[in-house]
C-alpha positions as CSV (number, residue, x, y, z in Angstrom):
1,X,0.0,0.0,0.0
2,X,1.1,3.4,-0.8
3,X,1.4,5.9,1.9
4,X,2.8,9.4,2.2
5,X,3.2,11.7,5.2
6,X,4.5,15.3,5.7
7,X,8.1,15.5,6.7
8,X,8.1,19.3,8.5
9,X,11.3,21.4,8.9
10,X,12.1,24.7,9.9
11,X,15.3,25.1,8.1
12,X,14.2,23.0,4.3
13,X,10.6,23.4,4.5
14,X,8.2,20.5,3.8
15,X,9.0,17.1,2.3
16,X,6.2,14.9,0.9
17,X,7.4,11.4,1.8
18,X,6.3,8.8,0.0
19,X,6.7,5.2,0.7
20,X,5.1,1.5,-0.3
21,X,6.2,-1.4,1.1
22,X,7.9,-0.4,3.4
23,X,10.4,1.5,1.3
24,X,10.8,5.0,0.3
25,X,9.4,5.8,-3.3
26,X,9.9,9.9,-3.3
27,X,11.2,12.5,-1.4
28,X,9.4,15.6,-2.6
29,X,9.7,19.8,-2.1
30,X,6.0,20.4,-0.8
31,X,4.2,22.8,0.1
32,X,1.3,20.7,1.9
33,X,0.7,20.5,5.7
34,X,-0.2,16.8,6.0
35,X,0.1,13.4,3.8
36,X,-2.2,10.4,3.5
37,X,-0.7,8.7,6.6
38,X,-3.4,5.7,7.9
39,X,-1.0,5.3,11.3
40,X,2.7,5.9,12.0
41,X,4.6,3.3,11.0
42,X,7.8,2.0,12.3
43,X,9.7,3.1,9.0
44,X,7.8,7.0,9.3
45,X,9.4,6.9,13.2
46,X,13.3,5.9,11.1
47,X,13.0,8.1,8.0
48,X,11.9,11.2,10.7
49,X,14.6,10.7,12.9
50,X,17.3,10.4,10.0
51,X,16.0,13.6,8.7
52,X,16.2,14.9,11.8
53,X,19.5,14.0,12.8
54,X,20.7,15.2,8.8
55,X,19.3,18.6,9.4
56,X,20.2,19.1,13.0
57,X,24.1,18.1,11.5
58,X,24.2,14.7,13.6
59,X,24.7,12.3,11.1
60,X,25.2,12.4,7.2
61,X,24.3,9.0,6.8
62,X,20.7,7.4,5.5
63,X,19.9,3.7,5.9
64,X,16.4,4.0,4.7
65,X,15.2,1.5,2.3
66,X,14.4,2.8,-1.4
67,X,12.4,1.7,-3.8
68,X,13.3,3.5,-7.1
69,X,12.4,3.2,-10.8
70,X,14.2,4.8,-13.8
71,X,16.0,4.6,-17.2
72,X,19.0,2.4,-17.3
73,X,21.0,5.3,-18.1
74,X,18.9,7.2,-14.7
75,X,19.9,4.5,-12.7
76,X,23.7,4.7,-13.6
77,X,23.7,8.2,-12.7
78,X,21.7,7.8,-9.2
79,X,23.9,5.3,-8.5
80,X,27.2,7.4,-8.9
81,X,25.9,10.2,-7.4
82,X,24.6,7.9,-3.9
83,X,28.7,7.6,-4.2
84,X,29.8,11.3,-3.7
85,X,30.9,11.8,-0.2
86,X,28.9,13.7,2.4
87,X,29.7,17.6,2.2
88,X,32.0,17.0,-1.5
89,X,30.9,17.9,-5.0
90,X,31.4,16.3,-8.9
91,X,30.0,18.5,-11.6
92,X,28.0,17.0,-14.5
93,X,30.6,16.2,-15.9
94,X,32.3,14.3,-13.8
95,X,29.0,12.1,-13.3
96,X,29.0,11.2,-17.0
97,X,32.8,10.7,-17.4
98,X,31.9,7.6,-14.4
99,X,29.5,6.1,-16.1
100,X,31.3,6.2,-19.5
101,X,29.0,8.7,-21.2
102,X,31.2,11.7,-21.2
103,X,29.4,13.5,-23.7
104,X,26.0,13.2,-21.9
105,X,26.4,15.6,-19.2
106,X,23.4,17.6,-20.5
107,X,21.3,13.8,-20.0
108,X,23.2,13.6,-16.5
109,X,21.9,17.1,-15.5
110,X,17.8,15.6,-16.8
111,X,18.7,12.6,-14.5
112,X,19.3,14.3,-12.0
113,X,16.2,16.6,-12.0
114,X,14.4,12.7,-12.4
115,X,16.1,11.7,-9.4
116,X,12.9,10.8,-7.0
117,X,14.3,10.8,-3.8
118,X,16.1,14.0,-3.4
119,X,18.4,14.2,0.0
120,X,18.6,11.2,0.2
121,X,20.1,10.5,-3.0
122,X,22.1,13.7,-2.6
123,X,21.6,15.0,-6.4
124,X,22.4,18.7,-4.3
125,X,25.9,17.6,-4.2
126,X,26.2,17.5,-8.6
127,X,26.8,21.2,-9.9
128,X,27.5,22.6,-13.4
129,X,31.4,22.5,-14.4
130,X,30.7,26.2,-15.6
131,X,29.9,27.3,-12.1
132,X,26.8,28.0,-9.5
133,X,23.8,26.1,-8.4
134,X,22.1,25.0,-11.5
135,X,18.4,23.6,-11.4
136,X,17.2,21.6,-8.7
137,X,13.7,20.7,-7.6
138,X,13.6,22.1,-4.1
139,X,15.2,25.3,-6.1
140,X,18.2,27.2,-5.1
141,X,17.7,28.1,-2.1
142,X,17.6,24.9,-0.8
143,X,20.4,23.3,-3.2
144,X,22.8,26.2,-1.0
145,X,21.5,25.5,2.0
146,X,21.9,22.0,1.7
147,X,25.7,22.1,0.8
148,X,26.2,24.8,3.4
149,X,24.9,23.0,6.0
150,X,27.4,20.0,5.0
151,X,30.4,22.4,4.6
152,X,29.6,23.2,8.1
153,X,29.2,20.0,9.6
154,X,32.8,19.2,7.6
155,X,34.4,22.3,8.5
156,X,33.4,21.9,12.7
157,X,34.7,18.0,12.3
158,X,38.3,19.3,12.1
C-alpha cells in the first residue's frame, strides 16, 4: 500500500514522503501541511529521525530503504551520485565521465532533476562545471542551504 506523510522542517521546509512497502518511493519539495498517513509506522518513526539528525548536522548517513524506478541510463547516474561523499561535490561532468557517457552531461543534468528521492540520493551535491547552483527541484535556495549546512558539519569535524 502506498502511503505518504509530511516531513516538517524549519530550516528546508516541507518534504512529501512517499513510501510503499515499506520503502521509500519519493522525497518531494512540498508545500502541503499533512500526507495520507493511515498510522505511523515503524519506517515514518526511522525516516523522521534520520532527517532529523541530517538537518540538525548529527549524522550524514541514510539507511532507509528505497524503492526507485528509472531509465538504465537514470539508474547509472543515481547510483554514482549515492557515491559522492557527504559535504564534497562532482559537476555534470564528472558524473557522466563515471558512467562512461562523457558526452552526456546535458542527459546527467535531466537525471538528475528525475532523481525521486532527493536528499537522500544527494543529487544537491552534482553542480554545473561552468559554475553555481544550476536547477534543482527544491530550487536554489535549498540546493545552497543544503551544501552549506554540509560544509559546516565538515568544517566543525576538524
Amino acid at each position: 500500500m502506498r502511503t505518504s506523510f509530511i516531513y516538517q522542517n524549519k530550516k528546508i521546509g516541507n518534504l512529501e514522503i512517499v513510501t510503499e512497502n515499506e520503502q521509500v518511493v519519493a522525497v518531494l519539495f512540498t508545500k502541503k501541511k499533512t500526507g495520507k498517513v493511515i498510522a505511523q509506522t515503524q519506517l515514518q518513526k526511522k525516516i523522521e529521525k534520520a532527517f532529523d539528525q541530517y538537518f540538525a548536522a548529527k549524522s550524514d548517513k541514510f539507511s532507509i530503504p528505497l524503492e526507485i524506478w528509472g531509465t538504465q541510463f537514470q539508474m547509472a547516474v543515481w547510483e554514482q551520485i549515492a557515491k559522492i561523499p557527504y559535504g564534497k561535490t562532482k559537476t555534470y561532468s564528472d558524473i557522466a565521465r563515471a558512467i562512461k557517457k562523457p558526452k552526456a552531461v546535458r542527459a546527467v543534468g535531466t537525471a538528475c532533476g528525475a532523481n525521486p528521492v532527493p536528499i537522500l540520493i544527494p543529487c544537491h551535491r552534482v553542480l554545473p562545471t561552468s559554475g553555481g547552483f544550476g536547477n534543482y527541484a527544491g530550487g536554489k535556495d535549498k540546493k545552497e542551504f543544503l551544501l552549506e549546512l554540509e560544509k559546516a558539519v565538515l568544517c566543525n569535524r576538524k
